[in-house]
KELUMLUM-553872 format. One record per atom (N, C-alpha, C): residue number from 1; residue in three letters; x, y, z. Coordinates in nm, 4 decimals. Layout:
atom pos:NUM	code:ALA	xx:X	yy:Y	zz:Z
...
END
This chain:
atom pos:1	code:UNK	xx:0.0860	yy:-0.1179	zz:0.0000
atom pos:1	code:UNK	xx:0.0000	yy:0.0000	zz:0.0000
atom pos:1	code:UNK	xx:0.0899	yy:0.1233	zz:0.0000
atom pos:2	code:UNK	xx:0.0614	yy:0.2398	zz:-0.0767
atom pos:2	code:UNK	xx:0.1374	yy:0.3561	zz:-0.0867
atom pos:2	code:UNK	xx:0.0754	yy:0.4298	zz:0.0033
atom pos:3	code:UNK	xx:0.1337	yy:0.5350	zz:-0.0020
atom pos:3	code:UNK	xx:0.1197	yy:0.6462	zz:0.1205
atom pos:3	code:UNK	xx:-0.0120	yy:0.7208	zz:0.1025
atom pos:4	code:UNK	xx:-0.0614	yy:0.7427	zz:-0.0381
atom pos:4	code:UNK	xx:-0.1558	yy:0.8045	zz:-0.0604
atom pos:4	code:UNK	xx:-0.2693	yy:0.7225	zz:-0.0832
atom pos:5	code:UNK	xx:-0.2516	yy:0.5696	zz:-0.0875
atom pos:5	code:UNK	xx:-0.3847	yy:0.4761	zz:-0.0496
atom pos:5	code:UNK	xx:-0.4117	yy:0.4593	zz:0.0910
atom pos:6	code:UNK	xx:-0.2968	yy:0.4602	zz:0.2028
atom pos:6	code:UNK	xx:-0.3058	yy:0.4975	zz:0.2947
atom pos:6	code:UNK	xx:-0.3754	yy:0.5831	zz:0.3969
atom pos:7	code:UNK	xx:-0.3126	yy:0.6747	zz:0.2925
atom pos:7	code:UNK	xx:-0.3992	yy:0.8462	zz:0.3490
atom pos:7	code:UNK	xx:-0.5344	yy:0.8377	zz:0.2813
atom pos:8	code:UNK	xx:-0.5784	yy:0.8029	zz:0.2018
atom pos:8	code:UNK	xx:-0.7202	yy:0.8005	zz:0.1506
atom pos:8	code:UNK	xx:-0.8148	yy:0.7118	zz:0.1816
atom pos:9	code:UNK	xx:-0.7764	yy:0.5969	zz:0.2219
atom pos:9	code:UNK	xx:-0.7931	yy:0.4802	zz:0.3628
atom pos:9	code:UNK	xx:-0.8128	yy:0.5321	zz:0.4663
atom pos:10	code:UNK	xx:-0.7519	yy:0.6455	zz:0.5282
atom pos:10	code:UNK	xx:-0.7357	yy:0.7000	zz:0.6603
atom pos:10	code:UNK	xx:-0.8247	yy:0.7581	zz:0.6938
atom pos:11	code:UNK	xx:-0.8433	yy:0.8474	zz:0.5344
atom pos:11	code:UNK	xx:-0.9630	yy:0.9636	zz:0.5288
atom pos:11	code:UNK	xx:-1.1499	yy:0.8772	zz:0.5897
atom pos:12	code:UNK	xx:-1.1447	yy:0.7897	zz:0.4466
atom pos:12	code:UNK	xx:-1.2770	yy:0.6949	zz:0.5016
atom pos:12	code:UNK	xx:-1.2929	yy:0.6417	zz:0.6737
atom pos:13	code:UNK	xx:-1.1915	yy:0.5961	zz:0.6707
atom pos:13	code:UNK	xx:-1.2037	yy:0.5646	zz:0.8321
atom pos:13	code:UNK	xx:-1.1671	yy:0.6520	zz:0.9295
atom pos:14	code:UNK	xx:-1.1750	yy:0.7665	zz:0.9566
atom pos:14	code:UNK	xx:-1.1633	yy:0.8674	zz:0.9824
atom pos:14	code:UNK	xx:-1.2877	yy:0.9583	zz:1.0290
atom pos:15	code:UNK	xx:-1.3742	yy:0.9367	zz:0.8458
atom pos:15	code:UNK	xx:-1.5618	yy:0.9763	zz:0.8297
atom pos:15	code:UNK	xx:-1.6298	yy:0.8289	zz:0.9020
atom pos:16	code:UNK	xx:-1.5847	yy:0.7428	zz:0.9472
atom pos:16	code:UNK	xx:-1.6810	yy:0.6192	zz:0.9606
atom pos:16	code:UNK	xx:-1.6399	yy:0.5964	zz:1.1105
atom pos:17	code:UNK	xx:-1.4973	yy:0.6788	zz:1.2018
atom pos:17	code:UNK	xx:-1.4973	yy:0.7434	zz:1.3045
atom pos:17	code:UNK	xx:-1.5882	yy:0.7870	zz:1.3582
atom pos:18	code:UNK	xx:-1.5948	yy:0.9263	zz:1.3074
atom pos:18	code:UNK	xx:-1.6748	yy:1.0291	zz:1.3278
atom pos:18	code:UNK	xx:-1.7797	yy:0.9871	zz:1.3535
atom pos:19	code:UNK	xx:-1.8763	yy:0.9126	zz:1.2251
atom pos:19	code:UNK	xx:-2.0080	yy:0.8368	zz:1.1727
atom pos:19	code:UNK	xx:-2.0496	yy:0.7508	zz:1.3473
atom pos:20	code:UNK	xx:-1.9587	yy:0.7013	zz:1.3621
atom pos:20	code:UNK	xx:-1.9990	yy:0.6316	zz:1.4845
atom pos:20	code:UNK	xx:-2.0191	yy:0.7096	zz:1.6275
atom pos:21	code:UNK	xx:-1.9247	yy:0.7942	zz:1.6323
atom pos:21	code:UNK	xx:-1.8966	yy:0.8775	zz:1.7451
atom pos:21	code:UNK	xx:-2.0758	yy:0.9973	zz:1.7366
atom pos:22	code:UNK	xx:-2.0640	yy:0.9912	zz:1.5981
atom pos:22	code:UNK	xx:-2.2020	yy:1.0360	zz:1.6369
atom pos:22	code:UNK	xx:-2.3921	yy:0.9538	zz:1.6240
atom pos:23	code:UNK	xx:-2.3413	yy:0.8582	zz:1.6126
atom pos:23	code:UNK	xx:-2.4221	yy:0.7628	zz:1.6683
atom pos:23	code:UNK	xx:-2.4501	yy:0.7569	zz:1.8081
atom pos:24	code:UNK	xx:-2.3311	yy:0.7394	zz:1.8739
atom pos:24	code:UNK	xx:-2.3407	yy:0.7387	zz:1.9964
atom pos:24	code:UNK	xx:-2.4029	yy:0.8493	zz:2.0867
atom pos:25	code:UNK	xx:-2.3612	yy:0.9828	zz:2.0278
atom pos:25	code:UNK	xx:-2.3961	yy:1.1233	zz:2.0647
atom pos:25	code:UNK	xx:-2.5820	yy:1.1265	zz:2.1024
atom pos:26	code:UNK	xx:-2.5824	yy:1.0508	zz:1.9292
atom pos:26	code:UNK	xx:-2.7502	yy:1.0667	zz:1.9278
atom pos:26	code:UNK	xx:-2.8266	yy:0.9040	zz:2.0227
atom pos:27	code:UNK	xx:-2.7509	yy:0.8162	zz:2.0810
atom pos:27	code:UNK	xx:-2.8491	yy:0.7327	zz:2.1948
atom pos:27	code:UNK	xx:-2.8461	yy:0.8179	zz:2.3036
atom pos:28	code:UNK	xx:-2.7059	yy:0.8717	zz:2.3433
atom pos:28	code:UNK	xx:-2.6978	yy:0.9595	zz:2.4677
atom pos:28	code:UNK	xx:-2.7850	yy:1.0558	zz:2.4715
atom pos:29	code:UNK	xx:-2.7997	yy:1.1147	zz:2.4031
atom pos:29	code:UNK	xx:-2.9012	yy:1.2627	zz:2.3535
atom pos:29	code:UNK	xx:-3.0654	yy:1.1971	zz:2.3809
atom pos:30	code:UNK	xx:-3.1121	yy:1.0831	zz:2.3519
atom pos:30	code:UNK	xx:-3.2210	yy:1.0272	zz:2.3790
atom pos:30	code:UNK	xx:-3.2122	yy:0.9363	zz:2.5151
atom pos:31	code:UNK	xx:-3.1182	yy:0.8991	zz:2.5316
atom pos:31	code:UNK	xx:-3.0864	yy:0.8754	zz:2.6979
atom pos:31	code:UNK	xx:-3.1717	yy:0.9745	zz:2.7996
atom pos:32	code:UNK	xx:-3.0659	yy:1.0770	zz:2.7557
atom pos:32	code:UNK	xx:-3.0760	yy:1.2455	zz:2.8568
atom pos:32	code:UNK	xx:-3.1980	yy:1.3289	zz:2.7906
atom pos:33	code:UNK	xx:-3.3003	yy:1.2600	zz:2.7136
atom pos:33	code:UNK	xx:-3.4290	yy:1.3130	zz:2.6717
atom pos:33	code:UNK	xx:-3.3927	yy:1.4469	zz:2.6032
atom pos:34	code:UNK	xx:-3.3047	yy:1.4456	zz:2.5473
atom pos:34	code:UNK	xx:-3.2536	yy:1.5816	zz:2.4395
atom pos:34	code:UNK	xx:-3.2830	yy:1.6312	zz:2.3392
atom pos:35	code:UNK	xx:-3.3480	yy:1.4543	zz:2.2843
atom pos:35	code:UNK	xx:-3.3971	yy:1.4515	zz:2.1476
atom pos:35	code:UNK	xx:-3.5187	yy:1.3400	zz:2.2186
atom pos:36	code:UNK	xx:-3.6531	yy:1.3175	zz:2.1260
atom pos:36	code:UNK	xx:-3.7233	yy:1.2469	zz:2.1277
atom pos:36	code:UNK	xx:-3.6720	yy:1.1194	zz:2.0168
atom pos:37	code:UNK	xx:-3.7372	yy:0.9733	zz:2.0427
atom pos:37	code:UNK	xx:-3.7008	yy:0.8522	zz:1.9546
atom pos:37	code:UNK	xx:-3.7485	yy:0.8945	zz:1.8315
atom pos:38	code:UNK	xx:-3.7879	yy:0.9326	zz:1.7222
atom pos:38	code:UNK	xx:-3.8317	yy:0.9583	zz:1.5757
atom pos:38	code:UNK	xx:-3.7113	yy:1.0399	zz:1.5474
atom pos:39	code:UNK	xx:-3.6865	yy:1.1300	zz:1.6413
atom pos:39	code:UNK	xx:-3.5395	yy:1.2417	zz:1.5949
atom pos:39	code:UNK	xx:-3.4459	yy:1.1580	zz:1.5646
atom pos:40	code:UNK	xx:-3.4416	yy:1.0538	zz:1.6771
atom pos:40	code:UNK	xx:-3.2842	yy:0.9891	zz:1.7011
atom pos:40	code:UNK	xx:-3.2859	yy:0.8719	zz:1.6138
atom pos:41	code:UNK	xx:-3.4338	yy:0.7664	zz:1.5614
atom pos:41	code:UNK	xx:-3.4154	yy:0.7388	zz:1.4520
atom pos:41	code:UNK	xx:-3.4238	yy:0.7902	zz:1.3125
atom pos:42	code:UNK	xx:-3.4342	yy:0.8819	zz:1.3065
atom pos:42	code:UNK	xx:-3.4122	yy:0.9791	zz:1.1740
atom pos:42	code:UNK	xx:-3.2636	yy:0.9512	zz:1.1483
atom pos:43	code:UNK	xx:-3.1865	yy:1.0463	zz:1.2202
atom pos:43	code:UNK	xx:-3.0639	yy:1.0788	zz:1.2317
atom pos:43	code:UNK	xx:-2.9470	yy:0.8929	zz:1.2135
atom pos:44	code:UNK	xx:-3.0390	yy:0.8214	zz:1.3052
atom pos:44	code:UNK	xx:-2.9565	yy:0.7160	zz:1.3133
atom pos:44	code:UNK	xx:-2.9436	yy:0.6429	zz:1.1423
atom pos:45	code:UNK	xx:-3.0862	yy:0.6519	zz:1.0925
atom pos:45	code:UNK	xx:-3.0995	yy:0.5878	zz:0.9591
atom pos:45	code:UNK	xx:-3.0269	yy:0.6747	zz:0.8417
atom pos:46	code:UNK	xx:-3.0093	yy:0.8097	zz:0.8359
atom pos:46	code:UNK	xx:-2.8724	yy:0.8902	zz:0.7695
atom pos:46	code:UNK	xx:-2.7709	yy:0.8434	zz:0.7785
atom pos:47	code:UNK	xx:-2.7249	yy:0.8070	zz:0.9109
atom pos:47	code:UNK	xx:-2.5969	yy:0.7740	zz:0.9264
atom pos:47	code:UNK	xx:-2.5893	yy:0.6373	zz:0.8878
atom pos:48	code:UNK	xx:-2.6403	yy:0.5883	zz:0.8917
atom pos:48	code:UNK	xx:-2.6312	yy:0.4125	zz:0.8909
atom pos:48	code:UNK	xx:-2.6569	yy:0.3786	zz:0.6943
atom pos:49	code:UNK	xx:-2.6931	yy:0.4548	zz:0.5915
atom pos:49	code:UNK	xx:-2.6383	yy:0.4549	zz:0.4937
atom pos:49	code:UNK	xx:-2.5071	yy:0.5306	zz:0.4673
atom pos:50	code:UNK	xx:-2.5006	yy:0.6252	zz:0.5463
atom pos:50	code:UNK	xx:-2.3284	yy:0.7091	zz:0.5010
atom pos:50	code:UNK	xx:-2.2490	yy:0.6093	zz:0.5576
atom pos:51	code:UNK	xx:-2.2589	yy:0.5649	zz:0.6487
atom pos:51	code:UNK	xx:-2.2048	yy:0.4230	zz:0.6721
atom pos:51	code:UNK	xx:-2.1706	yy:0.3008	zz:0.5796
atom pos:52	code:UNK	xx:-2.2456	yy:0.2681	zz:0.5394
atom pos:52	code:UNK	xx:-2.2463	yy:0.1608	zz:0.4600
atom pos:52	code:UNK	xx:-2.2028	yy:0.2185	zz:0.3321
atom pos:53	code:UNK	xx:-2.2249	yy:0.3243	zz:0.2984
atom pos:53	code:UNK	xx:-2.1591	yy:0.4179	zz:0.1583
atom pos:53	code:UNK	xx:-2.0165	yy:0.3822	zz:0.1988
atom pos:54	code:UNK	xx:-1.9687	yy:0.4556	zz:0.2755
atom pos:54	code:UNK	xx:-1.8070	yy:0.4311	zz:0.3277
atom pos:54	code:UNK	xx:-1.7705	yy:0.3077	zz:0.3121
atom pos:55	code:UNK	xx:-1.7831	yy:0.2225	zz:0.4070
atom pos:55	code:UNK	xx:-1.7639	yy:0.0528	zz:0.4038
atom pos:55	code:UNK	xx:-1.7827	yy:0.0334	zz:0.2552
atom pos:56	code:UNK	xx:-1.8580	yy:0.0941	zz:0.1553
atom pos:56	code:UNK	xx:-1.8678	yy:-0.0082	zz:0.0021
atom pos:56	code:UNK	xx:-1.7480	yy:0.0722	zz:-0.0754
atom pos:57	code:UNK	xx:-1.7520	yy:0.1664	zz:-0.0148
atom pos:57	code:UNK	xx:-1.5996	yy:0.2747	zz:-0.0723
atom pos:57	code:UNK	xx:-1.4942	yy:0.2118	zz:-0.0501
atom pos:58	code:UNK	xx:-1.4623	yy:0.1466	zz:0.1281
atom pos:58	code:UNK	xx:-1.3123	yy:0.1301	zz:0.1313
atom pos:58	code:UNK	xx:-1.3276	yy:-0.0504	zz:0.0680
atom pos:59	code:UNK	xx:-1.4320	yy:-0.1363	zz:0.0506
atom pos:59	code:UNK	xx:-1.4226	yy:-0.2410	zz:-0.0307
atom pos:59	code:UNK	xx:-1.3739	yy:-0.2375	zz:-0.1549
atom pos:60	code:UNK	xx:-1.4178	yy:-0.1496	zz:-0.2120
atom pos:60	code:UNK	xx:-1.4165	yy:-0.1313	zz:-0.3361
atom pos:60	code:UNK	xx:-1.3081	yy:-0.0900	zz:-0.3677
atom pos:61	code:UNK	xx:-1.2118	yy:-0.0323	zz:-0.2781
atom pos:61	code:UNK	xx:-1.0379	yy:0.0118	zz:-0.3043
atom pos:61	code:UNK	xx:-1.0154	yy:-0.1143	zz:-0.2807
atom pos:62	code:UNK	xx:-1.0095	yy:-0.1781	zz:-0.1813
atom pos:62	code:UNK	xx:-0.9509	yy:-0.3246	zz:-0.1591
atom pos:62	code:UNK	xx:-0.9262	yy:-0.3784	zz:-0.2775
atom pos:63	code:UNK	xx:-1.0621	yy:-0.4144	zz:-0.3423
atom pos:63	code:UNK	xx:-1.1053	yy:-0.5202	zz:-0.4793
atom pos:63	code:UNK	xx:-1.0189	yy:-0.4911	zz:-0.5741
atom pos:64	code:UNK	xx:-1.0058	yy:-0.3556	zz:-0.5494
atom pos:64	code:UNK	xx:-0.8839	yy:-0.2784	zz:-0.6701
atom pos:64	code:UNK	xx:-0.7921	yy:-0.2950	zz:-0.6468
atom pos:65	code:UNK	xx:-0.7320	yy:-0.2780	zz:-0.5526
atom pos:65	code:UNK	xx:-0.5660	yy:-0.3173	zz:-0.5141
atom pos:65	code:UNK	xx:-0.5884	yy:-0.4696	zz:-0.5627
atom pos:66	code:UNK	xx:-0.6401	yy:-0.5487	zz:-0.5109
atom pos:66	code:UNK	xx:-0.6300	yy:-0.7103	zz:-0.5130
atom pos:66	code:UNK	xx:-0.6048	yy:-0.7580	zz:-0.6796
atom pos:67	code:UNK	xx:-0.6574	yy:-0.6564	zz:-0.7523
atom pos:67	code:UNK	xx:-0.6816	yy:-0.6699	zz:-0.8555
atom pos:67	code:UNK	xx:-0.5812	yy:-0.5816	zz:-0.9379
atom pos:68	code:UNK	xx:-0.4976	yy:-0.5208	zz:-0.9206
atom pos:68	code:UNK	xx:-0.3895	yy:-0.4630	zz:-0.9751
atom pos:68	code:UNK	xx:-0.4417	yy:-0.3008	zz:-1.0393
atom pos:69	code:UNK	xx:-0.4960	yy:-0.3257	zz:-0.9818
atom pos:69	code:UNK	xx:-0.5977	yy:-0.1967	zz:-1.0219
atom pos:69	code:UNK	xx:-0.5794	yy:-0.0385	zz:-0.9440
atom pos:70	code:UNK	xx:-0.5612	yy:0.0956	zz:-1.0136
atom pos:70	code:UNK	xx:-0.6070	yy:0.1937	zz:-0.9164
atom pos:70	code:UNK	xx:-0.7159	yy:0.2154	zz:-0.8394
atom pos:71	code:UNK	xx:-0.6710	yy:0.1794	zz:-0.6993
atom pos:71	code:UNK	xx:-0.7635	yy:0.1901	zz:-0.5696
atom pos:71	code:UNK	xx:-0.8616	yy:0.3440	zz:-0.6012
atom pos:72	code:UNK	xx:-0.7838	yy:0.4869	zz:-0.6323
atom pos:72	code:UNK	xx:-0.8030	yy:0.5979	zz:-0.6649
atom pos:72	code:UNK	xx:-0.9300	yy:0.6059	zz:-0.7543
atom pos:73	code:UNK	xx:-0.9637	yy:0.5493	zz:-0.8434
atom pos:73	code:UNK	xx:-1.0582	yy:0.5054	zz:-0.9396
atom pos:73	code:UNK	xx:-1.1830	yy:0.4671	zz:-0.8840
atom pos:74	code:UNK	xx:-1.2030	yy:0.4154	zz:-0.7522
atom pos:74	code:UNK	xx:-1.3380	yy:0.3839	zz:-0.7010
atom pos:74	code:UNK	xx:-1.3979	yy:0.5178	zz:-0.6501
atom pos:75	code:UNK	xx:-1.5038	yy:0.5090	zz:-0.6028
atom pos:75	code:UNK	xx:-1.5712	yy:0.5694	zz:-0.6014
atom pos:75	code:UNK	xx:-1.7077	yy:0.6024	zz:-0.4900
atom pos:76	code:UNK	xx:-1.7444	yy:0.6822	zz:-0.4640
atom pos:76	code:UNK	xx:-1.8463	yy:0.6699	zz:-0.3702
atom pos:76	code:UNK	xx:-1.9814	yy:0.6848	zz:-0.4397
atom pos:77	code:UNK	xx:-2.0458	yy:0.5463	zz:-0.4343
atom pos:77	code:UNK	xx:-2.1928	yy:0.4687	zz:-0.4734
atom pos:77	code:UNK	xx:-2.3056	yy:0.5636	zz:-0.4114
atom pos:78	code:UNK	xx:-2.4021	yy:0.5974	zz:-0.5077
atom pos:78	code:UNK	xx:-2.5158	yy:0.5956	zz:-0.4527
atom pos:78	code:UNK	xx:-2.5810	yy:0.5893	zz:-0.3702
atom pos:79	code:UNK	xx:-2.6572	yy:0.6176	zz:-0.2573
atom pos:79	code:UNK	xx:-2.7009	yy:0.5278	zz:-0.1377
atom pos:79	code:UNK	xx:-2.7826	yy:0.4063	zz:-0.1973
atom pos:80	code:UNK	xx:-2.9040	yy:0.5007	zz:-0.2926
atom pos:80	code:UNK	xx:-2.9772	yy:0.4127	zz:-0.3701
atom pos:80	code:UNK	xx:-2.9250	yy:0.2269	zz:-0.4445
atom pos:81	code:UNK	xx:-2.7826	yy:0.2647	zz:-0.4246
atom pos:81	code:UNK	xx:-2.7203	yy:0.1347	zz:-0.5067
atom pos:81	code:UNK	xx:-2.6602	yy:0.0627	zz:-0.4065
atom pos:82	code:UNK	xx:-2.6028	yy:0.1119	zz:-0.3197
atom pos:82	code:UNK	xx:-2.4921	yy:0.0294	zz:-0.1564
atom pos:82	code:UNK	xx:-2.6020	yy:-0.0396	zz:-0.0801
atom pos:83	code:UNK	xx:-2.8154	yy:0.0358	zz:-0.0826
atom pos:83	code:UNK	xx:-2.8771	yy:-0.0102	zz:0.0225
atom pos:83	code:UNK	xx:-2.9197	yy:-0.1421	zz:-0.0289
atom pos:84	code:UNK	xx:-2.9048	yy:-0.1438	zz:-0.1958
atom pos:84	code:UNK	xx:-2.9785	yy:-0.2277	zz:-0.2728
atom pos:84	code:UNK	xx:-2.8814	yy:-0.3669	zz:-0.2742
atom pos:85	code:UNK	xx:-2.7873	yy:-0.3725	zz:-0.1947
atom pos:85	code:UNK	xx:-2.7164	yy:-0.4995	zz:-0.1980
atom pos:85	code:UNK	xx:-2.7690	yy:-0.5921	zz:-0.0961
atom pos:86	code:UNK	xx:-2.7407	yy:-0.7489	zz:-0.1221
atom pos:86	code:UNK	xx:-2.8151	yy:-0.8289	zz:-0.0473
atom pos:86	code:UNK	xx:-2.6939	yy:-0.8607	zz:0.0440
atom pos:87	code:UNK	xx:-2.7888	yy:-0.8385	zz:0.1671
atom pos:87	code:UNK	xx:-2.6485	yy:-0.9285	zz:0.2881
atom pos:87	code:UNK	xx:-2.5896	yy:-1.0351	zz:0.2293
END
């Protein structure tokens, strides 16, 4: 892996950091009655495709490296297309 698949690796997991850290923000926030449950599943179901956007992003560099391929070249999917995959 080069320095700049690295760093662009870093970046995604970095947003999928964050992504979680504010997951957590928003149970605590409905914990401490901050937000009502419809807010906090709103918010949770945003995040939980930018989520899975990310995760099909840093796969999709993988597949490319594995494959001799520029990692740089993938891309960030649709939500419409990442939700539409089958477990």
């Amino acid at each position: 892996m080069t320095g700049s698949e690295a760093d662009a690796e870093g970046q995604i997991l970095g947003r999928i950091d964050e992504m979680i850290r504010q997951e957590r923000e928003l149970r605590e926030q409905l914990a401490e009655q901050v937000i009502d449950e419809s807010t906090e599943q709103a918010r949770l179901a945003r995040l939980e495709v930018e989520l899975d956007r990310c995760w099909d992003l840093l796969r999709q560099r993988k597949a490319r490296v594995s494959a001799g391929q520029d990692p740089d070249n993938a891309h960030l999917r649709p939500a419409s297309q990442v939700e539409d995959y089958l477990s």
